[in-house]
PALUMBA-942807 format. One record per atom (N, C-alpha, C): residue number from 1; atom name; x, y, z. Coordinates in nm, 4 decimals. Each point is the difference from the previous one (the first is absolute). Example, Ala and Ser with C-alpha at 12.3 -4.5 7.8 and 13.67 -1.06 7.14 Angstrom:
2
    i  at         u         v         w
    1   N    1.3190   -0.5690    0.7800
    1  CA   -0.0890    0.1190    0.0000
    1   C    0.0900    0.1200    0.0000
    2   N   -0.0350    0.1050   -0.0720
    2  CA    0.0820    0.1190    0.0060
    2   C   -0.0770    0.1090    0.0730
***
This chain:
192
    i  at         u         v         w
    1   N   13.3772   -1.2621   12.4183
    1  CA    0.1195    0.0178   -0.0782
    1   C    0.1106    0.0591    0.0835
    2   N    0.1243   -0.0264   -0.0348
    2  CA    0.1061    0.1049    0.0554
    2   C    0.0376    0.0903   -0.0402
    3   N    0.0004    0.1605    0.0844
    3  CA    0.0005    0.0870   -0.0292
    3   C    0.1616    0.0142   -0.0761
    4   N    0.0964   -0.0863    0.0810
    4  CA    0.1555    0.0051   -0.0065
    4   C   -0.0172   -0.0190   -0.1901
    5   N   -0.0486   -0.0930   -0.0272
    5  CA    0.0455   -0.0388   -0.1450
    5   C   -0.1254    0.0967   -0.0763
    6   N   -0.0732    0.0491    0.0427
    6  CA   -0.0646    0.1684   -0.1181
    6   C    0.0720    0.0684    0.0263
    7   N    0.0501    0.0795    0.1359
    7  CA    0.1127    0.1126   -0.0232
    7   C    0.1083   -0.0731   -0.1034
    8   N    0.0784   -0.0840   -0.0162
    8  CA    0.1396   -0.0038   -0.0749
    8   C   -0.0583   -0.0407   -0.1348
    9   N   -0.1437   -0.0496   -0.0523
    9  CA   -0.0476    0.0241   -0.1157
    9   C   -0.0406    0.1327   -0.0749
   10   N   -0.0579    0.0880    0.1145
   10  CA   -0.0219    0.1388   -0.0209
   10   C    0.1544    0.0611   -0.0179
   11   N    0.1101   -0.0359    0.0546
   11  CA    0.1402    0.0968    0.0107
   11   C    0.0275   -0.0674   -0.1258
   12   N   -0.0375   -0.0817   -0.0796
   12  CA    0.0630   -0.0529   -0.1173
   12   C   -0.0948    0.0362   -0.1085
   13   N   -0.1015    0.0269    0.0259
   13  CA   -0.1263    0.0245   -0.1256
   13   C   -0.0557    0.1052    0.0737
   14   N    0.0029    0.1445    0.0132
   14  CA   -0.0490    0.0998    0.0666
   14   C   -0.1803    0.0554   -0.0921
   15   N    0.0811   -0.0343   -0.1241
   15  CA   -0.1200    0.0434   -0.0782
   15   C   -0.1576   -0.1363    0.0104
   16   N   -0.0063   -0.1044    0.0859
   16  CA   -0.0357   -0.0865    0.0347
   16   C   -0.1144    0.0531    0.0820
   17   N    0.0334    0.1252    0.0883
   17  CA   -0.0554    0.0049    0.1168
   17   C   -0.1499    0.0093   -0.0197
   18   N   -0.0500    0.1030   -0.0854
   18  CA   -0.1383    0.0467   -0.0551
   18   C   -0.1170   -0.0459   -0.1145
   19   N    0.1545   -0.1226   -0.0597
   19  CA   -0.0677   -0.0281   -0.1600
   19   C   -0.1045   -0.1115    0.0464
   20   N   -0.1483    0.0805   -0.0659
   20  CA   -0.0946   -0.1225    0.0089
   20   C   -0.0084   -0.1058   -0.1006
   21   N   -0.0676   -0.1171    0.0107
   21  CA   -0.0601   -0.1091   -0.1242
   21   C   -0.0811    0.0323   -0.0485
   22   N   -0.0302   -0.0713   -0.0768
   22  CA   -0.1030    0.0368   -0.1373
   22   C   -0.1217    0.0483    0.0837
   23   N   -0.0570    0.0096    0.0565
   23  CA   -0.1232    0.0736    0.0529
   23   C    0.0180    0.1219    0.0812
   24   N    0.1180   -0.0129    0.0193
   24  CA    0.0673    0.1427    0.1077
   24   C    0.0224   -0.0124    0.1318
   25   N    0.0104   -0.1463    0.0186
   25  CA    0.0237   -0.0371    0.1625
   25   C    0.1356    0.0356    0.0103
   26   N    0.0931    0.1155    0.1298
   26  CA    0.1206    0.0313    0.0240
   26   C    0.0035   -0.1160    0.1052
   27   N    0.1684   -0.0344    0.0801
   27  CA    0.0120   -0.0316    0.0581
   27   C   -0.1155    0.0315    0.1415
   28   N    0.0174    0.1109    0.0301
   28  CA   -0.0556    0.0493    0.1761
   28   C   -0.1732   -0.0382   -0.0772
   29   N   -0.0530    0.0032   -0.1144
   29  CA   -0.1350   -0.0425   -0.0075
   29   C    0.0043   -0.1264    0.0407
   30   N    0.0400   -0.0799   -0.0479
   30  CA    0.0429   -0.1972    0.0489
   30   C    0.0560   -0.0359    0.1618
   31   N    0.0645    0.1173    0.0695
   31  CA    0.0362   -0.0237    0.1239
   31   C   -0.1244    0.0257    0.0505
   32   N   -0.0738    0.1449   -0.0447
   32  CA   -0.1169    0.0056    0.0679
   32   C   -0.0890   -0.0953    0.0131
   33   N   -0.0335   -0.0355   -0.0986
   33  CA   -0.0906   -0.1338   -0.0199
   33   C    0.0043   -0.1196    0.1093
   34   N    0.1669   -0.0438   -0.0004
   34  CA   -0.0051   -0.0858    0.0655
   34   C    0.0066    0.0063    0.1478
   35   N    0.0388    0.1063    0.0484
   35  CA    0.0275    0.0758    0.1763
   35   C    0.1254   -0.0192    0.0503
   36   N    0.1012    0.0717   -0.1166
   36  CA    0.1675   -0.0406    0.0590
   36   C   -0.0008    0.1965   -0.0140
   37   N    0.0079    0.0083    0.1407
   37  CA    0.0350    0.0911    0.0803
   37   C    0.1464    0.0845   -0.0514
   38   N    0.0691   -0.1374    0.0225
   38  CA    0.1513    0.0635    0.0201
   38   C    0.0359   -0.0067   -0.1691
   39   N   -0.0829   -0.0747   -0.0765
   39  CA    0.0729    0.0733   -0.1310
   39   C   -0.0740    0.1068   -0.0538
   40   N   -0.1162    0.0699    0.0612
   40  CA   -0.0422    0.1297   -0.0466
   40   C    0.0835    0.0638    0.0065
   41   N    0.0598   -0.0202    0.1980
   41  CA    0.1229    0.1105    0.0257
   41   C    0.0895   -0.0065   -0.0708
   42   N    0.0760   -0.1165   -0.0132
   42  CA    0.1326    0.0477   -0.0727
   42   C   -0.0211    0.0176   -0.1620
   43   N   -0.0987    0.0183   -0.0173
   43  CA   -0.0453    0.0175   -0.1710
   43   C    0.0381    0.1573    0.0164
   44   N   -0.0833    0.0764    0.1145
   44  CA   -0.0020    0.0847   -0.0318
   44   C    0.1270    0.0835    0.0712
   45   N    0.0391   -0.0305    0.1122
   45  CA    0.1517    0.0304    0.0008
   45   C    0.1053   -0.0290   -0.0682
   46   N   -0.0276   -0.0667   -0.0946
   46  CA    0.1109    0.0066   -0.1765
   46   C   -0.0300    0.0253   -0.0954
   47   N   -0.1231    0.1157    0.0212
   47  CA   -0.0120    0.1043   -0.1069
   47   C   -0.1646   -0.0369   -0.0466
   48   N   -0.0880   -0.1049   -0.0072
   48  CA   -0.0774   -0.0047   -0.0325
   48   C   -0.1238    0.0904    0.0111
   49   N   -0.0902    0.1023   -0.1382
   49  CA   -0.0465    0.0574    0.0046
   49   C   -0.1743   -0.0471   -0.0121
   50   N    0.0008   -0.1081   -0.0130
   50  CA   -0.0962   -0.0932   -0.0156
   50   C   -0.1146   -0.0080    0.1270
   51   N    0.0009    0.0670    0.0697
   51  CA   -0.1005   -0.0351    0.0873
   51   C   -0.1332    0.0079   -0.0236
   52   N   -0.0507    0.0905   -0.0786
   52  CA   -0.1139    0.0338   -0.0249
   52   C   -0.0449   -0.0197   -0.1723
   53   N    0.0773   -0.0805   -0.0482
   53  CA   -0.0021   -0.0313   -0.1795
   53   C   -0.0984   -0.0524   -0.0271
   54   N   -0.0721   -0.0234   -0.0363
   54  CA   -0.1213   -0.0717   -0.0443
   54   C    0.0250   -0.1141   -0.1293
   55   N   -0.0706   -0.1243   -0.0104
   55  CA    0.0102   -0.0702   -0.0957
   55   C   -0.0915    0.0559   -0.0733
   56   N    0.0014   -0.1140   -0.1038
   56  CA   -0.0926    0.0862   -0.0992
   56   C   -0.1708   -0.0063   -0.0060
   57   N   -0.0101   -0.0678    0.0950
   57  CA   -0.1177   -0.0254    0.0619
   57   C   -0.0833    0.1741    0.1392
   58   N    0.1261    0.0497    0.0113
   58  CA    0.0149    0.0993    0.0629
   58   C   -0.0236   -0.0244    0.1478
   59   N    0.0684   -0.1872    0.0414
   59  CA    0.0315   -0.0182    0.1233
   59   C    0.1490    0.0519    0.0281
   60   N   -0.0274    0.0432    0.1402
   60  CA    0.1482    0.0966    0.0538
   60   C    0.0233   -0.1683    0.0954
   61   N    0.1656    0.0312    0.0448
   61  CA    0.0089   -0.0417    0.1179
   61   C   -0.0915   -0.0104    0.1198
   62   N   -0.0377    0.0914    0.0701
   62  CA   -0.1031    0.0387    0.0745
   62   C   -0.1098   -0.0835   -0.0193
   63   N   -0.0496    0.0003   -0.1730
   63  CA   -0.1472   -0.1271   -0.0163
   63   C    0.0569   -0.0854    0.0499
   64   N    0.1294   -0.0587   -0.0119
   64  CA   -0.0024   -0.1423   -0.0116
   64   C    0.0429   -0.0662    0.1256
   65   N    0.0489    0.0870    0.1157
   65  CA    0.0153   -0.0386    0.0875
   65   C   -0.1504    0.0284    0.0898
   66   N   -0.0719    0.0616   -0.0445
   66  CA   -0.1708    0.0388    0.0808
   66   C   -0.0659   -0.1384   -0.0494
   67   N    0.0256   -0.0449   -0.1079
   67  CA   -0.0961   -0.1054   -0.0459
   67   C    0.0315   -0.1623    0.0384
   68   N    0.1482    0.0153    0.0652
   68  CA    0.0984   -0.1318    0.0201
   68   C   -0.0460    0.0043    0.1599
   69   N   -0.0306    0.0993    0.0790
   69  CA    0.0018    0.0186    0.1525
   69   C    0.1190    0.0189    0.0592
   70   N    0.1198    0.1038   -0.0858
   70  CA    0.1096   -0.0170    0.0765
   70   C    0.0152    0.1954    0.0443
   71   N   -0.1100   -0.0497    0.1754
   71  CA    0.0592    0.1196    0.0458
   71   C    0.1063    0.0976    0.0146
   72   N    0.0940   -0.0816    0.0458
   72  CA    0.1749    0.0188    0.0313
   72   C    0.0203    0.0777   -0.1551
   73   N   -0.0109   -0.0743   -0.1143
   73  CA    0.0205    0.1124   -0.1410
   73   C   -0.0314    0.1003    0.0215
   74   N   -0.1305    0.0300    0.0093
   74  CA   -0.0796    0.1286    0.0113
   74   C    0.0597    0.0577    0.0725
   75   N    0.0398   -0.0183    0.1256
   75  CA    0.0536    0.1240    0.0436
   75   C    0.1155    0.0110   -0.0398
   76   N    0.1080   -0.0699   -0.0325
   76  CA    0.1251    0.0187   -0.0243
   76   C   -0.0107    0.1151   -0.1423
   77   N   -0.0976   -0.0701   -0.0786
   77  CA    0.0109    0.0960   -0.1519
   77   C   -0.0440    0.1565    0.0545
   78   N   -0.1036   -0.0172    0.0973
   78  CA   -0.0196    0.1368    0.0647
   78   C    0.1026    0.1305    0.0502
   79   N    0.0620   -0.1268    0.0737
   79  CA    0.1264    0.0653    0.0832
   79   C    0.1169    0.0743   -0.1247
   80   N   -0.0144   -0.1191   -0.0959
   80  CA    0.1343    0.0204   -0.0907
   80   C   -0.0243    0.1049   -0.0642
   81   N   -0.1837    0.0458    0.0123
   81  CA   -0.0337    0.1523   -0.1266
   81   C   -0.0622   -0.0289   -0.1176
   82   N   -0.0850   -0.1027    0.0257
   82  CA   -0.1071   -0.0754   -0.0835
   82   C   -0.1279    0.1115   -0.0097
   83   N   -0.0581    0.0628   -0.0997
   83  CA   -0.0982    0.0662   -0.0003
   83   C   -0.1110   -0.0262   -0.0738
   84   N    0.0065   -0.1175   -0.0255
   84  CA   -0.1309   -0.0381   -0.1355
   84   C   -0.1207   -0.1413    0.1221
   85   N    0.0004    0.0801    0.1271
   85  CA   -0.1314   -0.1229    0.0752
   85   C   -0.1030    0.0459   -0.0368
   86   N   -0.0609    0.0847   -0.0505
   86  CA   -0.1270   -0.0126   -0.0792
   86   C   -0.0189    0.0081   -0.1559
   87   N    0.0955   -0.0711   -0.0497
   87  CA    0.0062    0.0194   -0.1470
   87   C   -0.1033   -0.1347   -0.0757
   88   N   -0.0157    0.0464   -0.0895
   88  CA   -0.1180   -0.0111   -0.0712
   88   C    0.0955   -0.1298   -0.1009
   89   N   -0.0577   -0.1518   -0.0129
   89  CA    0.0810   -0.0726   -0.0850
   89   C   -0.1245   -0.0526   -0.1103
   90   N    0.0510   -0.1252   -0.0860
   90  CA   -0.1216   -0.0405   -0.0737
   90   C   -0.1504   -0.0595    0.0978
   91   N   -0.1373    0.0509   -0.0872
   91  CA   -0.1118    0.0248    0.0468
   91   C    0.0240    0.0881    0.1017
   92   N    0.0527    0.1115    0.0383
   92  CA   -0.0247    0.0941    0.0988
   92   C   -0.0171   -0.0438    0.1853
   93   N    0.1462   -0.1274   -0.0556
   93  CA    0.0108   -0.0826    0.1617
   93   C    0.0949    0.0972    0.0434
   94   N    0.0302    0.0252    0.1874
   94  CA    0.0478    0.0753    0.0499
   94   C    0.0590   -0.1296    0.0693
   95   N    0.1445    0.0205    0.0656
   95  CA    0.0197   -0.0653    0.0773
   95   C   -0.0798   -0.0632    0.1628
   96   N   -0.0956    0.1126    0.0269
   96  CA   -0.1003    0.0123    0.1010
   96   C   -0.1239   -0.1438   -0.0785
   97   N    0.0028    0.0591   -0.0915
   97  CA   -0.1128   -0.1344   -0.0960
   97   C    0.0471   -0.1495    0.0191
   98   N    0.0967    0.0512   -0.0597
   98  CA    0.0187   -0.1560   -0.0132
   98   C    0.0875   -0.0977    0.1198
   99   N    0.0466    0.0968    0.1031
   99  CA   -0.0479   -0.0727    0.1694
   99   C   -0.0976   -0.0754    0.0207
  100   N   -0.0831    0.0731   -0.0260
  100  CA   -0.1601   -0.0053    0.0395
  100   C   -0.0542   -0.1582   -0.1004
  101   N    0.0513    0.0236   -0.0937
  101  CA   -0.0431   -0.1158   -0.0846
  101   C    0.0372   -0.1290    0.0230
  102   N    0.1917    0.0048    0.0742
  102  CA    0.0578   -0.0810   -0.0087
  102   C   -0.0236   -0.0883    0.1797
  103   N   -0.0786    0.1114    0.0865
  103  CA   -0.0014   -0.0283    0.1201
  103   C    0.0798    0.0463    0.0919
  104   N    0.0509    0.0863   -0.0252
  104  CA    0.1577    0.0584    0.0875
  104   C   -0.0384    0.1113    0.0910
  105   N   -0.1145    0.0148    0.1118
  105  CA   -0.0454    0.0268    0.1224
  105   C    0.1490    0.1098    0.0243
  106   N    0.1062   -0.0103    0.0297
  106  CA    0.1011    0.0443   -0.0047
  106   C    0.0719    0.0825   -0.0151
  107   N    0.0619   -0.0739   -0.1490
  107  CA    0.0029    0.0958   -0.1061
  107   C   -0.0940    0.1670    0.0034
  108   N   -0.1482   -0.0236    0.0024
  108  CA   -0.0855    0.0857   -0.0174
  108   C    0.0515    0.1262    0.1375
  109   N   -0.0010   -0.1078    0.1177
  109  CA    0.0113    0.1011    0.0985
  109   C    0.1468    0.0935   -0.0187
  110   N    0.1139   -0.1031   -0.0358
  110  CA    0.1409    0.1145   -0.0440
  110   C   -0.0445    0.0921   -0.0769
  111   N   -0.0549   -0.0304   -0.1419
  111  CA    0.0121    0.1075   -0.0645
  111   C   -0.0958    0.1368    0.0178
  112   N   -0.0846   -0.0361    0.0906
  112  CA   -0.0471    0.0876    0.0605
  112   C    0.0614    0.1367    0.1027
  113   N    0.0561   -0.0544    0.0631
  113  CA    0.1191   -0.0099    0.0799
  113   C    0.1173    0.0971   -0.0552
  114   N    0.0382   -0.0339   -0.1054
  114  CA    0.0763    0.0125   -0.1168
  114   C   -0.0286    0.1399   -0.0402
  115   N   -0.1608    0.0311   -0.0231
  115  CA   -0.0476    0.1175   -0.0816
  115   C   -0.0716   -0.0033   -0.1170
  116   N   -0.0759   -0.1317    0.0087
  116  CA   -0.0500   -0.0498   -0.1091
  116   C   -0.1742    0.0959    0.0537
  117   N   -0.0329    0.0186   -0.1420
  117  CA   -0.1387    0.0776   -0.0093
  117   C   -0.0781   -0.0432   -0.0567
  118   N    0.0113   -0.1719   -0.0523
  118  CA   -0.0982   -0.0667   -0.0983
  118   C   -0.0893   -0.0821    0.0864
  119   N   -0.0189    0.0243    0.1163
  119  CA   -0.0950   -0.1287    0.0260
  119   C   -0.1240   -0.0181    0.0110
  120   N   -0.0129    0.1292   -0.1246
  120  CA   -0.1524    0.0179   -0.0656
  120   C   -0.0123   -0.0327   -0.1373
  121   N    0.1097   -0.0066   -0.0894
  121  CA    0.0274    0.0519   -0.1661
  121   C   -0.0028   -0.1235   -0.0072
  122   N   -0.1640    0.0261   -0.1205
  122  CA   -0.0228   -0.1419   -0.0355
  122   C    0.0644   -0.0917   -0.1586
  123   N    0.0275   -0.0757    0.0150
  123  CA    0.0825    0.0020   -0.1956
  123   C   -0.1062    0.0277   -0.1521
  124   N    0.0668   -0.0152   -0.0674
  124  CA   -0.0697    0.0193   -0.1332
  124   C   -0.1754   -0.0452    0.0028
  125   N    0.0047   -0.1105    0.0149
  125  CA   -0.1149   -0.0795    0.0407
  125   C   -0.0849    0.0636    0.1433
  126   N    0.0097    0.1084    0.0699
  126  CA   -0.0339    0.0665    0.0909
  126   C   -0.0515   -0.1175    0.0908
  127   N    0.1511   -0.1004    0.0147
  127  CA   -0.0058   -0.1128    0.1508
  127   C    0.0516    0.0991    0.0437
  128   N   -0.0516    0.0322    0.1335
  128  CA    0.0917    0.0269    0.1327
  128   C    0.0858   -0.1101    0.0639
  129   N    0.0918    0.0801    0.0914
  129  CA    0.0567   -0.1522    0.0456
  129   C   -0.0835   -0.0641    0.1210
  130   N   -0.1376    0.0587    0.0108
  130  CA   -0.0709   -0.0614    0.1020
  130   C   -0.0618   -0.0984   -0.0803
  131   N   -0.0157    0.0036   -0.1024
  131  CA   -0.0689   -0.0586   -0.1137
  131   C    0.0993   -0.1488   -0.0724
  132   N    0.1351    0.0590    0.0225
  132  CA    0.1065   -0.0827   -0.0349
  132   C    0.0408   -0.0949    0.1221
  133   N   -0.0400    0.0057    0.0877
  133  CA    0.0542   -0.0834    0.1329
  133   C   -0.1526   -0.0485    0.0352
  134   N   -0.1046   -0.0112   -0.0817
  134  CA   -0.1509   -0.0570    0.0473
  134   C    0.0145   -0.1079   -0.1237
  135   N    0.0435    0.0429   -0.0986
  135  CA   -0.0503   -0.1088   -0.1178
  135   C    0.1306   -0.0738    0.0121
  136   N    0.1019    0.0075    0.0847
  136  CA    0.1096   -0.0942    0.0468
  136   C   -0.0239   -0.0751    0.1347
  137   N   -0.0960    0.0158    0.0772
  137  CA    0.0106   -0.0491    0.1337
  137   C    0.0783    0.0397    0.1079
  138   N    0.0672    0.1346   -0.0385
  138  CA    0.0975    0.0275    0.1506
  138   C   -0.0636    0.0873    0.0891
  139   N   -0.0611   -0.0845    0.0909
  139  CA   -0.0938    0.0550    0.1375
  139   C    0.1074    0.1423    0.0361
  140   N    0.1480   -0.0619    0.0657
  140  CA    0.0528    0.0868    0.0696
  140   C    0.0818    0.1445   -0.0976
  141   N   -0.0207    0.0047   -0.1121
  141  CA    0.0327    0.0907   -0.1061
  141   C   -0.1520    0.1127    0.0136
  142   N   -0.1135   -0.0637   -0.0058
  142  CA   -0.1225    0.0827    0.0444
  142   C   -0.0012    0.0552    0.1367
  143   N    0.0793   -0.0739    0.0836
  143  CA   -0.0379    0.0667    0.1690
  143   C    0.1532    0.0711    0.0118
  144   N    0.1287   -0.0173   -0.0787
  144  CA    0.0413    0.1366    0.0220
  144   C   -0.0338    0.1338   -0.1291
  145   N   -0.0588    0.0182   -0.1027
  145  CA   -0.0478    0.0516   -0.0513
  145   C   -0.0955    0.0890    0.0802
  146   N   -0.0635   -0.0884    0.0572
  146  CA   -0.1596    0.0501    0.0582
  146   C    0.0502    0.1050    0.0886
  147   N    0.1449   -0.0402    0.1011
  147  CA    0.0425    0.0540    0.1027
  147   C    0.0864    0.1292   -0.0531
  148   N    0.0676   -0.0203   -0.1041
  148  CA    0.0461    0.1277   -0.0803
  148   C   -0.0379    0.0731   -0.0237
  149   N   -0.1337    0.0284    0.0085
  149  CA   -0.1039    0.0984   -0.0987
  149   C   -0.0444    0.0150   -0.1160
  150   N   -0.0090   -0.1128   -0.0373
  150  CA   -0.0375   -0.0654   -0.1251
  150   C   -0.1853    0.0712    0.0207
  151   N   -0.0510    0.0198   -0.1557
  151  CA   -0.1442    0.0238    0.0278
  151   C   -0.0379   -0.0128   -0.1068
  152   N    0.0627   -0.1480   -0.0625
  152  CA   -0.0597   -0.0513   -0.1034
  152   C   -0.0582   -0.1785    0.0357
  153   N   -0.0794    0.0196    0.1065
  153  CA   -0.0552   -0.1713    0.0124
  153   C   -0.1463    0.0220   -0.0615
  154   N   -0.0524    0.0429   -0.0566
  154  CA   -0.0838   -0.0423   -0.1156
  154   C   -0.0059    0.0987   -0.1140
  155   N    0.1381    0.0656    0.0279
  155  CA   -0.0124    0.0112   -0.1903
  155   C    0.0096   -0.0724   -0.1323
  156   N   -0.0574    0.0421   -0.0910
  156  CA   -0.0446   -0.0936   -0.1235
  156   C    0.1571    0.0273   -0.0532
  157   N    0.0041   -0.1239   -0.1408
  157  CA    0.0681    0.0376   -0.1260
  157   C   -0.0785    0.0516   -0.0834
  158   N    0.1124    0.0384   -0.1145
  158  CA   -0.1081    0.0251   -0.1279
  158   C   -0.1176   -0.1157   -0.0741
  159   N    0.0265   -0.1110    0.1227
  159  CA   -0.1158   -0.1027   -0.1025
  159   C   -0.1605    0.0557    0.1466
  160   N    0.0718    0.0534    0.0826
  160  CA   -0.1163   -0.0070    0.1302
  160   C   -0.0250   -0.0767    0.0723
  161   N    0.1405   -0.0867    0.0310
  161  CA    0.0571   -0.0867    0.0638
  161   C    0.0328    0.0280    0.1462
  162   N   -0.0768   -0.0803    0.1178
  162  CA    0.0981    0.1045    0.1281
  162   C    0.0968   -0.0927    0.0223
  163   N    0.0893    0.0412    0.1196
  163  CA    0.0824   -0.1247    0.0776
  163   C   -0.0687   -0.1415    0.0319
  164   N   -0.1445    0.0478    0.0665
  164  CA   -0.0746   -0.1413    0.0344
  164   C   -0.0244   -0.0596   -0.1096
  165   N   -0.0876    0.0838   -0.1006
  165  CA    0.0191   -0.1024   -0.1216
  165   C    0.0884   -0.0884   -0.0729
  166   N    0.1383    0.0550    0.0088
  166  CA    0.1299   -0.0775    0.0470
  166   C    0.0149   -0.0976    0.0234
  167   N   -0.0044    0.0139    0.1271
  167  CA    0.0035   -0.1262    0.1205
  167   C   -0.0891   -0.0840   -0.0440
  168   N   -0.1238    0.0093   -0.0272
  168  CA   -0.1212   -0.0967   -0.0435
  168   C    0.0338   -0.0532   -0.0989
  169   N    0.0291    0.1086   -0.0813
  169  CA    0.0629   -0.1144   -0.1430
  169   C    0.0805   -0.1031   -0.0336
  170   N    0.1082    0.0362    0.1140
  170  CA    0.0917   -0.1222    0.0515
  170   C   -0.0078   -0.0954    0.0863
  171   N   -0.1265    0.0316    0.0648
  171  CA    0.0032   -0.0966    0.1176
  171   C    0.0560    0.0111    0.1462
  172   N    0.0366    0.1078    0.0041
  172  CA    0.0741    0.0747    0.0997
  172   C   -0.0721    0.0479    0.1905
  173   N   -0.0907   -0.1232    0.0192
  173  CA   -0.0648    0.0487    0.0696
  173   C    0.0559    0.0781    0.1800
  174   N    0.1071   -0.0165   -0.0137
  174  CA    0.0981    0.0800    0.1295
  174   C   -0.0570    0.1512   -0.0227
  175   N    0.0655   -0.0153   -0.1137
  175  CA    0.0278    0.1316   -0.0509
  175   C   -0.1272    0.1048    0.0219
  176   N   -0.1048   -0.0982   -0.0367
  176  CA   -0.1630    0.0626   -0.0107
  176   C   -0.0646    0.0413    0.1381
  177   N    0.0933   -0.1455    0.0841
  177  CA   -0.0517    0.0631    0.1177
  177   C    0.0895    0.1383    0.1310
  178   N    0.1468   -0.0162   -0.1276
  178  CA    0.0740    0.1078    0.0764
  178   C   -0.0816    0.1397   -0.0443
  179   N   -0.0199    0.0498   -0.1284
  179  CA   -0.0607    0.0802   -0.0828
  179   C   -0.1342    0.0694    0.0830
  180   N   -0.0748   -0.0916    0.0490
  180  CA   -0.1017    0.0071    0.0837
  180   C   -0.0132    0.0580    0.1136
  181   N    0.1102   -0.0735    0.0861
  181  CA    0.0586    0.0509    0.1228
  181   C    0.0551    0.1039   -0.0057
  182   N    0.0788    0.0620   -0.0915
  182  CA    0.0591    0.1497   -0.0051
  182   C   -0.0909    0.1324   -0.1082
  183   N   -0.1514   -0.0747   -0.0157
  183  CA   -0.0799    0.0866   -0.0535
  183   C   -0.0296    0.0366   -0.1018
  184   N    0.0219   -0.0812   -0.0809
  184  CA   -0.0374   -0.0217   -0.1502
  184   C   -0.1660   -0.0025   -0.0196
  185   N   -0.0653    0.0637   -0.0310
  185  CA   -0.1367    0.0094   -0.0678
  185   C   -0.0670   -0.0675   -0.0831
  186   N    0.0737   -0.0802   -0.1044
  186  CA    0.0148   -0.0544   -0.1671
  186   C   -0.0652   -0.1229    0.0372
  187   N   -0.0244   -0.0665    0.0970
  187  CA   -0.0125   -0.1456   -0.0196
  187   C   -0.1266   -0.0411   -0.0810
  188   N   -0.0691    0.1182   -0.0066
  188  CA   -0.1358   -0.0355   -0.1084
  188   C   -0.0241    0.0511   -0.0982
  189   N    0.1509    0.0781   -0.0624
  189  CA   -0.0042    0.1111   -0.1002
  189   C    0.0015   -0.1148   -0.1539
  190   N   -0.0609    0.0437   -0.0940
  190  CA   -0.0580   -0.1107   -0.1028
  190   C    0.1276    0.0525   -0.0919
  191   N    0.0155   -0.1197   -0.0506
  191  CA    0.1151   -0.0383   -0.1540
  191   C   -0.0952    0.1296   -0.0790
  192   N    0.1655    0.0842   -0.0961
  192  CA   -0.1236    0.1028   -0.0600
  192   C    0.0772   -0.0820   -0.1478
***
């Protein structure tokens, strides 16, 4: 988009800047989403207080650029004074989670980076995101995890589910044999 024609829409509709849609998406939530940089900035250099708003789903900006893979957001919302990277949205996804889910190797390592402290906190369903990046297939989401200090490669969910069981369930056999290679125990742990 051009930033030229939101500033002279914002100088003509000021009260524009923050108002969300019916679910509570603000503008800077929808920039986040999509990875336009420069209209976070000038959102928020014309007053926008929106950085950290949550829809009603209780995704922030921050989720939605962790779950899209748009590094460059993350830090910019960081920079701009973004404080909600480990916030808690629907099912008890963290932006760190749902990296992990979505495959964003990346992502995971910024928000780490960042000051993120979830890359243990497992969601409602007690998936970890080692658990969330096994029953998805993202090898390289497990080997920077693994390398983070992650020390959840065979923890269960609440069903007693591990990561490998995961991977097996999907068919995921990379994954089973990355899991392996970085010391996973589980490969004979029984369906409870």
């Amino acid at each position: 988009g051009n930033v030229g024609d939101l500033e002279n829409v914002l100088m003509e509709f000021p009260d524009l800047i923050d108002t969300p849609d019916e679910i509570g998406r603000t503008p800077m939530f929808m920039a986040a989403l999509h990875g336009h940089v420069s209209v976070i900035e000038t959102l928020v250099r014309l007053g926008s207080t929106a950085i950290d708003t949550p829809d009603i789903y209780g995704m922030t900006p921050m989720f939605m650029a962790a779950s899209n893979g748009h590094v460059l957001v993350i830090e910019t919302l960081v920079r701009l004074g973004s404080t909600v990277i480990d916030t808690l949205a629907e099912y008890g996804w963290t932006p760190m989670y749902v990296s992990a889910r979505n495959g964003h190797a990346s992502v995971i390592e910024t928000l780490v980076r960042m000051g993120s402290t979830a890359i243990d906190t497992p969601d409602e369903r007690g998936e970890t995101l080692m658990y969330a990046a096994a029953s998805q297939g993202h090898v390289s989401v497990i080997e920077a995890l693994v390398r983070l200090g992650s020390t959840t490669i065979d923890t269960p969910d609440k069903n007693g589910w591990t990561p490998m069981y995961a991977a097996a369930s999907n068919g995921h056999v990379s994954v089973i044999e990355t899991l392996v290679r970085l010391g996973s125990t589980a490969i004979d742990t029984p369906d409870e």
